[in-house]
BAVEXDREN-885301 format. One record per residue (C-alpha): residue in one letter; x, y, z. Coordinates in steps of 0.2 Angstrom, whole numbers, plus 5000, padded with zeros to 4 digits. Example, Ala and Ser with C-alpha at 12.3 -4.5 7.8 and 13.67 -1.06 7.14 Angstrom:
BAVEXDREN-885301
A506249785039;S506849955036;
***
This chain:
BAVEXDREN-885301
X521749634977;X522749484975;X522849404955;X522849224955;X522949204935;X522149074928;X521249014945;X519749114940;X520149104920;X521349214917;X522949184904;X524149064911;X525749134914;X527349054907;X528448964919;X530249074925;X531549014916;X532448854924;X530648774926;X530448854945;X528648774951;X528648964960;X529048934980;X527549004989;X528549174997;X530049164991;X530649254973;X530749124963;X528749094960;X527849184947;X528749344939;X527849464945;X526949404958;X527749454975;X527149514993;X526949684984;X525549614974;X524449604989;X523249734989;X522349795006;X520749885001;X520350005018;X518950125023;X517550115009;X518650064997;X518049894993;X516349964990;X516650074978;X517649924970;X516449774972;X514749874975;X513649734970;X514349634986;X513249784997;X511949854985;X511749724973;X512249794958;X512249964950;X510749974939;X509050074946;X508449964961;X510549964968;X510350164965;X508850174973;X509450054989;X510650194992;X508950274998;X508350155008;X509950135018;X509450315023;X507850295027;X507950125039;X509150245048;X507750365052;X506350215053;X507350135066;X507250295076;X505250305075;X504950135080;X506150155096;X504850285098;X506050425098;X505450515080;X503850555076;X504150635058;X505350585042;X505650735027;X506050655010;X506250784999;X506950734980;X507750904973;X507950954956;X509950964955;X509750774959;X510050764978;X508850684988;X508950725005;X508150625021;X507850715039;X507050675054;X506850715071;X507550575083;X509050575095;X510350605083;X512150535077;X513150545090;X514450685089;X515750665102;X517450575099;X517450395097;X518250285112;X519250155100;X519750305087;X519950485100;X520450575085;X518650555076;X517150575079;X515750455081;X514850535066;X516450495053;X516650325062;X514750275057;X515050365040;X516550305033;X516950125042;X515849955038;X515149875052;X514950035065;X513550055073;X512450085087;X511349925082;X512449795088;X512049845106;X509949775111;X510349915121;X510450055110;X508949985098;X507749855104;X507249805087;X508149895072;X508549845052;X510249915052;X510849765060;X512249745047;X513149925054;X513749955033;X511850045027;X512450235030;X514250205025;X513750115009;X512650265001;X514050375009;X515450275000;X514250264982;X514050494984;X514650584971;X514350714986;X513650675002;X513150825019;X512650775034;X512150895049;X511550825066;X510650935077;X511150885095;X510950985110;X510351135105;X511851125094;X511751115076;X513450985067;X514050975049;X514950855041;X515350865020;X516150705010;X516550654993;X516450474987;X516650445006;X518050525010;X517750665022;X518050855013;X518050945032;X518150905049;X516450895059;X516251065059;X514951175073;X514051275064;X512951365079;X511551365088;X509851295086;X508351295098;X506851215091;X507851075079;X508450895084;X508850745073;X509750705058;X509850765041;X510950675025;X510850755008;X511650664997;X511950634976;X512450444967;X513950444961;X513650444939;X515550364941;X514650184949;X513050204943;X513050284924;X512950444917;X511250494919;X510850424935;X509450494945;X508250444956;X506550394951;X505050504959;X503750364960;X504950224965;X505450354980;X503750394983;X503150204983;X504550164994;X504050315009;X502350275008;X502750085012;X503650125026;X502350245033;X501050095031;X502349975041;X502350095057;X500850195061;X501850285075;X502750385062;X502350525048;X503050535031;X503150705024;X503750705005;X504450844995;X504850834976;X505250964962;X503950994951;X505050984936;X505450794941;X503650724940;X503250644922;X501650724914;X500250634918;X500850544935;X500050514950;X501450564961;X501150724969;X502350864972;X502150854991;X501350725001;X501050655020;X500950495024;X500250415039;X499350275042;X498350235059;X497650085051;X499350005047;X499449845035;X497549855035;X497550005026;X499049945014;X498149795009;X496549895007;X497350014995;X498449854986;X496949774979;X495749914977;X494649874964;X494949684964;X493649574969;X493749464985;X493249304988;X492949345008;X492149525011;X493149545024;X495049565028;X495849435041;X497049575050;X497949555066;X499349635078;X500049555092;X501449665105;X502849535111;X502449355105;X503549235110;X504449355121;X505049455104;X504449635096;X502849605087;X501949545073;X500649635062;X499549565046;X498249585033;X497649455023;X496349445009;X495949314995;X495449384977;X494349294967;X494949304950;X496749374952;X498549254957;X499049324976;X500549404982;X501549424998;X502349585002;X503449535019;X504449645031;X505749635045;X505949765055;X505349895040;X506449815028;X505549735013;X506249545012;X505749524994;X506549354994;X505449295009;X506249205020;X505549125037;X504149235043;X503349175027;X503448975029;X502649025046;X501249095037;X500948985025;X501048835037;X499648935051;X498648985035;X498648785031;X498448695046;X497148835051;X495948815037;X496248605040;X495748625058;X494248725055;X493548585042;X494048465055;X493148545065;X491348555057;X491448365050;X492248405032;X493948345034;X494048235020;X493648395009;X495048465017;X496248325015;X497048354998;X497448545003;X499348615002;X499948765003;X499748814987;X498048804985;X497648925001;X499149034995;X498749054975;X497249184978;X498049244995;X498649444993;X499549465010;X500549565021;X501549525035;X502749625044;X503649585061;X504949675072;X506349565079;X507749575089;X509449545083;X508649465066;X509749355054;X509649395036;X510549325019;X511449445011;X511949635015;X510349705004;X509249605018;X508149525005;X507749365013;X507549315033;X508449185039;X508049195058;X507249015064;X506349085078;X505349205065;X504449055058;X503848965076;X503449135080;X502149175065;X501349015065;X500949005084;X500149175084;X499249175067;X498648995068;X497849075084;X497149225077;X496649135062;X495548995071;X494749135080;X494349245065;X493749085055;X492749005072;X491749175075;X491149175055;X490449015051;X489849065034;X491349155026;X492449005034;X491448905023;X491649005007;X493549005011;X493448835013;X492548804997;X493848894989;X495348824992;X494448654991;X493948684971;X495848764968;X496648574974;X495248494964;X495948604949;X497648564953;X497648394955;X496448394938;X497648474927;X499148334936;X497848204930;X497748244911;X499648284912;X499848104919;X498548024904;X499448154891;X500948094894;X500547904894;X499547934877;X500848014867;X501247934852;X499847804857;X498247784845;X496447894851;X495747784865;X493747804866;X492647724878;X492047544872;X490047604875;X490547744862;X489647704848;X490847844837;X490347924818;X491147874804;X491548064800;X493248084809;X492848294809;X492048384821;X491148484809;X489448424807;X489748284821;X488248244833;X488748154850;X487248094858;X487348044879;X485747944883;X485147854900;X485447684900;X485747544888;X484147514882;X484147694876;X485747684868;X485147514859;X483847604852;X484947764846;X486247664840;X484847594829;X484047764824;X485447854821;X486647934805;X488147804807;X489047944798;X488848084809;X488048034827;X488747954838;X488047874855;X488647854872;X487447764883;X487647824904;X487247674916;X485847764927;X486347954934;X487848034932;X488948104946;X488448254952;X489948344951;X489448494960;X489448394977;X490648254974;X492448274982;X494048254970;X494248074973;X492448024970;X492548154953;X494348074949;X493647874952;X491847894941;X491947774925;X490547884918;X491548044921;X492947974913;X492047904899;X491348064894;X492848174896;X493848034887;X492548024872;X492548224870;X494448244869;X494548424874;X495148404892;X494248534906;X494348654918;X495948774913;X496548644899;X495048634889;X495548644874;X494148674860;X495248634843;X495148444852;X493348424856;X492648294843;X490948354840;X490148524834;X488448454844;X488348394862;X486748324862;X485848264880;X484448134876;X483548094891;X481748034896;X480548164896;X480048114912;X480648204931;X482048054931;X482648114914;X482648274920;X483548264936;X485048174926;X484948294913;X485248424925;X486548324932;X487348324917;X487048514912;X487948544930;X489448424924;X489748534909;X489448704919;X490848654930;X491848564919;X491848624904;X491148794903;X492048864888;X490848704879;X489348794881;X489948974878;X490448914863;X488648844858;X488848664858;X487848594871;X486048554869;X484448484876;X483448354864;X481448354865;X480948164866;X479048134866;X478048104882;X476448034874;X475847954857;X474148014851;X473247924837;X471547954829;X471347834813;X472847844804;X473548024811;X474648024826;X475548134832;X476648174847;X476748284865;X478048334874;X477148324889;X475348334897;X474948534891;X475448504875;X474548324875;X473048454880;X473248564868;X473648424853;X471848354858;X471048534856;X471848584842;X472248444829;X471348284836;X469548364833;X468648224823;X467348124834;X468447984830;X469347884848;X471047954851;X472147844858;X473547904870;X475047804872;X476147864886;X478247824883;X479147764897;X480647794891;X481747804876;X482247624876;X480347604874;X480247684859;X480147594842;X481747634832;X480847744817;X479747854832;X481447874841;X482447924822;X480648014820;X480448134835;X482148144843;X483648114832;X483048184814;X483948344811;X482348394798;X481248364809;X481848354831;X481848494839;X483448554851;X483648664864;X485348744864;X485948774884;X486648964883;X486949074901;X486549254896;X488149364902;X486849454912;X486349314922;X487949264924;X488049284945;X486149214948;X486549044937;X488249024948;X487049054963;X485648944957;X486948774953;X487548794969;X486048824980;X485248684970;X486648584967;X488148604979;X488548514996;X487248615004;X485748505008;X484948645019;X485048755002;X484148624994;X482748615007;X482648805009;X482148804991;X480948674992;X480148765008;X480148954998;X478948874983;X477948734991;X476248844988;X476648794969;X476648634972;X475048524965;X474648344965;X475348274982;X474648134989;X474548145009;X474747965014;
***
C-alpha cells in the first residue's frame, strides 16, 4: 500500500538535499519513495489487512458476521427452492460448522482460470459468484460475490466438502490460502449440498475469540422466521451454554407462520393497543420477489422495526422502511378521511403512528442495491414504491373491514401527536420565559405565601363566584381563579381547540407544573387544588369537566393527592335563631328530621349559586378549613381500567356512548316532565 506521509498525518519528510520538489516518477522525489513502494495486495490479502472494510470491524458482532456470510449462502439456496434443511452446529474446540442440502458449489474447473476449480475461485477471490447471473439465483443476499471468501480469508482454519453427484469433494484452507487441492474423497449416495467448517482467526480478532451460543442461536432462528420453506436444525456443545440459559443444546426451527409467528414471539407479554396483528404476504408485487409483514402497536412500550432484504437483516433501514412508514401514514389519514374525521387526522406524522409500532418487514428482491459490504442498509428506489403500494393496499383493507379497532388505532396515534405537539408547546413558552419573571393569569387572585406548602388554589364558576371567594378567602394562603362558564372538555376536543382555550391556558399557566409527560411536581404551586363549583347539576357537569381536565392532563396531580371536591350548600334552613345548611335535598330531609324539631316555622332558602351567597356563609360553609368539608378525588389502583373506560364512554368523542348509557339507566330516572 502506497505511503503518502504527511497526507493522512503522518511526519513530514525533509526535502533531498538541493531542495528537489520530488518529480513525480523520476528519482529525485522523496527518498525512499520509488515505484518499489507500491504495494499490490492480491487474493484475500487486503481483507486480512483492512477487515473493517468487509466485516465492519473485529470486535463480536464482525466475528459473528463471519457466520452469517455462511449462512445467506445456504439461505439463498432454500429460497430458490432447492434446500429444504440448514445444520448449524457450534463445537466445543470452537469451529462452528454450517451444512445444508441444496445444489452444491460447483466443483469443475473455472473457464477464466482452467487451472482451478470453481470451488477455490468462489473461496479465495472477491467478487466471484454465481449471484451476479438473475439466472443462477432469482432473488439472492450474496449479491456482493466477497461473503464466502471473507469468513474464508478471516479462518484461522477453514474445510469445505461439497457433495455433488453422488460424489463427495474436499477442500482445507488456512487464513484463506488453500492447504490441498480439491481433493475426491469417494462416493456418497444419499448426501448432496454443501458443508463449511470453519474457526476465526484469534490473529484479527483477539485471543479468546469465540462465538457466542445465543447470538448464533438468535441469528438461525431469525432466518427460519424469514422463510417458512426452510428448517433450521441447531447443534451446540453442552459445555458452551452459560448456566442458567435458555439456549438449548439442540433445536429445530421452523416456522409455517413466518413473520407472524416472529412478531408474536417478539412482543410476548407486552400489551397491544389493537388485539390483532395486521400481517400480509404478497408473491411478485410490482413485477419483483415478494413482500411479507407483521405489524402490531403496543400500548405502553416505544416500537421497533426489525427489516430484511432478501434474509439479510438491514439493521440500518433503508428504503423498504420509508415505504412503510409512508403506507402506514397516508393509510390511517385515508381511513379518517374516510369516516368524516379528517381534521383529527390532520396533525399526524410519521412519528406518531411509528412510536408504538413493533414491525417486521421482509422483502425479496432481485439484483438489490445496498450501502456497504455488511449489507446494513437498502438503497434500491424501487423497494420503497414497491412497499408503499402494496401495504397501503393491504392496510386500507385490513382497517376498512374492522371499523372498531381502526377507530382505536385511530384514537391512538391521534392522542401520541396531541402529546408531541404539547410538550413542543411548553418547550416553545420555556424557552421564551427563561430568564423572564413568573407570568400568572390576570383573573388569578394569588396567596401571599409564595410556597406550595399549605397553599389552597380555589377554580370557581364564574366571576360572581370569584367576587365572592376573593372576599372570603385567607389572602395568605388561597388563592382564586374564576372560569368564565364551562371549561373545555378535553376529552373530546381536538389539539387545536385544547391548544387555542384561554381557560386551559390559564389554568396550566397559574399551576406551573406543566402536563402530560412534563409534569413536573417540584413546580406546581399549590399543596390543594380545590374545585368550588354550584352544587347544582350545572356545577356538577363543570366539575366533571374539570375532573376530566386533570385525568388527562395531569394525572400524576391527583395520584399525588392534591385534587379535591369542595361541598357548597344547596339550601339554607332557619328556625329562630338556628340555621343550618344541606348539601342537597336528602340531607335538607334529614336536617328537618333530626335538628329542626321545634314547632317553630323553618325557613328554607335555596342558593343559586355561589356568587349568591353572602361572603361570611360562603367563608362559613365552603372555604373554612376548621369547618368545610372536602372530598379529595383519588382513582383506586384496582379501578384503574374501569375509570379509563367510564371518562371515555362518558366523556370522549363518542356521542353514541353517551346515549347508550343514558338508554342502559333510564329506569332510574325520576322527575321527568312529558311535555
Amino acid at each position: 500500500m502506497a505511503n503518502h506521509g504527511d497526507l493522512f498525518g503522518n511526519t513530514a519528510r525533509k526535502q533531498p538535499a538541493g531542495g528537489a520538489n520530488g518529480a513525480r516518477g523520476g528519482t529525485s522525489g522523496e527518498a525512499g519513495y520509488t515505484a518499489a513502494s507500491i504495494e499490490v495486495l492480491e487474493g484475500l490479502e487486503p481483507v486480512r489487512r483492512r477487515p473493517g472494510m468487509y466485516i465492519g470491524g473485529t470486535d463480536e458482532p464482525a466475528l459473528h458476521h463471519l457466520f452469517a456470510e455462511v449462512l445467506d449462502n445456504s439461505m439463498d439456496e432454500a429460497v430458490a427452492g432447492h434446500a429444504t434443511y440448514i445444520d448449524v452446529a457450534l463445537e466445543a474446540n470452537g469451529f462452528l460448522c454450517v451444512s445444508d442440502n441444496g445444489r452444491g458449489i460447483p466443483v469443475e474447473p473455472h473457464p477464466k482460470f482452467p487451472k482451478k476449480s470453481a470451488l477455490e475461485v468462489i473461496m479465495t477471490m472477491l467478487h466471484a459468484g454465481a449471484k451476479f447471473d438473475s439466472g443462477a439465483y432469482q432473488t439472492s443476499g450474496g449479491l456482493h460475490g466477497v461473503g464466502v471468501s471473507v469468513t474464508n480469508a478471516l479462518s484461522e482454519r477453514l474445510e469445505v466438502e461439497v457433495a455433488l453427484g453422488q460424489k463427495l469433494y474436499r477442500q482445507i484452507y488456512e487464513r484463506g490460502v488453500p492447504k490441498s487441492k480439491l481433493e475426491e474423497i469417494g462416493r456418497v449416495a444419499n448426501r448432496r449440498g454443501t458443508r463449511i467448517r470453519f474457526k476465526p482467526d484469534e490473529q484479527i480478532f483477539g485471543k479468546g475469540a469465540k462465538f457466542k451460543a445465543a447470538r448464533l442461536f438468535r441469528m438461525a432462528r431469525a432466518k427460519a422466521y424469514l422463510f417458512g420453506g426452510v428448517e433450521i436444525r441447531w447443534h451446540c456443545a453442552p459445555q458452551l451454554l452459560d448456566p442458567g440459559t435458555e439456549i438449548p443444546p439442540e433445536a429445530v426451527f421452523h416456522f409455517p407462520g413466518g413473520l407472524k409467528d416472529y412478531l408474536a414471539q417478539e412482543i410476548e407479554g407486552k400489551e397491544l393497543v389493537l388485539e390483532h396483528i395486521f400481517t400480509g404476504k404478497v408473491e411478485k408485487p410490482g413485477g419483483h420477489g415478494s413482500l411479507e409483514w407483521a405489524i402490531a402497536w403496543l400500548a405502553e412500550d416505544d416500537g421497533f422495526i426489525h427489516s430484511y432484504c432478501n434474509t439479510i437483516p438491514t439493521a440500518d433501514g433503508g428504503t423498504h422502511e420509508t415505504g412503510l412508514r409512508a403506507a402506514l401514514l397516508r393509510g390511517l389519514k385515508d381511513h379518517a378521511e374516510r369516516i368524516g374525521q379528517s381534521k383529527r387526522a390532520a396533525a399526524l406524522q410519521s412519528e406518531d403512528v411509528m412510536g408504538g409500532c413493533a414491525a417486521l418487514i421482509s422483502v425479496f428482491l432481485r439484483d438489490p442495491e445496498f450501502q456497504g459490504q455488511n449489507k446494513s442498509r437498502l438503497m434500491s428506489q424501487e423497494a420503497a414504491r414497491i412497499v408503499d403500494a402494496t401495504i397501503r393496499d393491504g392496510f386500507d383493507h385490513w382497517l376498512a373491514a374492522a371499523p372498531s379497532v381502526a377507530l382505536k388505532l385511530l384514537d391512538f396515534t391521534v392522542e401520541r401527536a396531541e402529546e408531541r405537539l404539547r410538550r413542543r408547546a411548553e418547550k416553545d413558552v420555556a424557552r421564551k420565559n427563561v430568564g423572564r419573571k413568573l407570568r400568572l393569569p390576570g383573573k388569578l387572585a394569588d396567596c401571599s405565601n409564595t410556597s406550595a406548602q399549605g397553599s389552597e388554589l380555589f377554580i370557581v364558576e364564574g366571576d360572581s363566584a370569584g367576587g365572592s371567594a376573593k372576599q372570603a378567602r385567607d389572602r395568605v394562603n388561597q388563592a382564586v381563579l374564576p372560569l368564565r362558564g364551562k371549561i373545555l372538555n378535553v376529552a373530546s376536543a381536538t389539539r387545536d381547540k385544547l391548544a387555542a382555550n384561554q381557560q386551559v391556558g390559564d389554568l396550566i399557566q397559574a399551576l406551573g407544573c406543566g402536563t402530560g409527560g412534563h409534569y413536573r411536581q417540584d413546580d406546581l404551586r399549590y399543596e390543594k387544588i380545590i374545585i368550588m363549583t354550584d352544587a347544582d347539576v350545572d356545577g356538577a357537569h363543570i366539575a366533571s369537566l374539570l375532573i376530566t381536565f386533570f385525568y388527562r392532563q395531569m394525572p400524576k396531580l391527583i395520584d399525588g393527592g392534591h385534587l379535591y371536591l369542595a361541598v357548597p350548600p344547596l339550601y339554607r334552613l332557619t328556625q329562630g335563631v338556628t340555621h343550618v345548611y344541606a348539601r342537597d335535598d336528602a340531607h335538607r330531609d334529614e336536617l328537618l328530621r333530626t335538628v329542626l324539631t321545634g314547632k317553630a316555622k323553618v325557613e328554607v332558602g335555596r342558593f343559586k349559586g355561589l356568587g349568591e351567597m353572602q361572603v361570611n356563609q360562603l367563608k362559613e360553609t365552603t372555604m373554612d378549613p376548621r369547618r368545610r368539608t372536602l372530598l379529595r378525588v383519588v382513582i383506586l389502583p384496582e379501578e384503574t381500567e374501569e375509570t379509563a373506560e367510564s371518562v371515555e364512554r362518558l366523556m370522549g368523542n363518542k356521542p353514541e356512548a353517551r346515549f347508550a348509557f343514558i338508554q342502559e339507566r333510564a329506569a332510574f330516572a325520576t322527575g321527568l316532565v312529558v311535555v
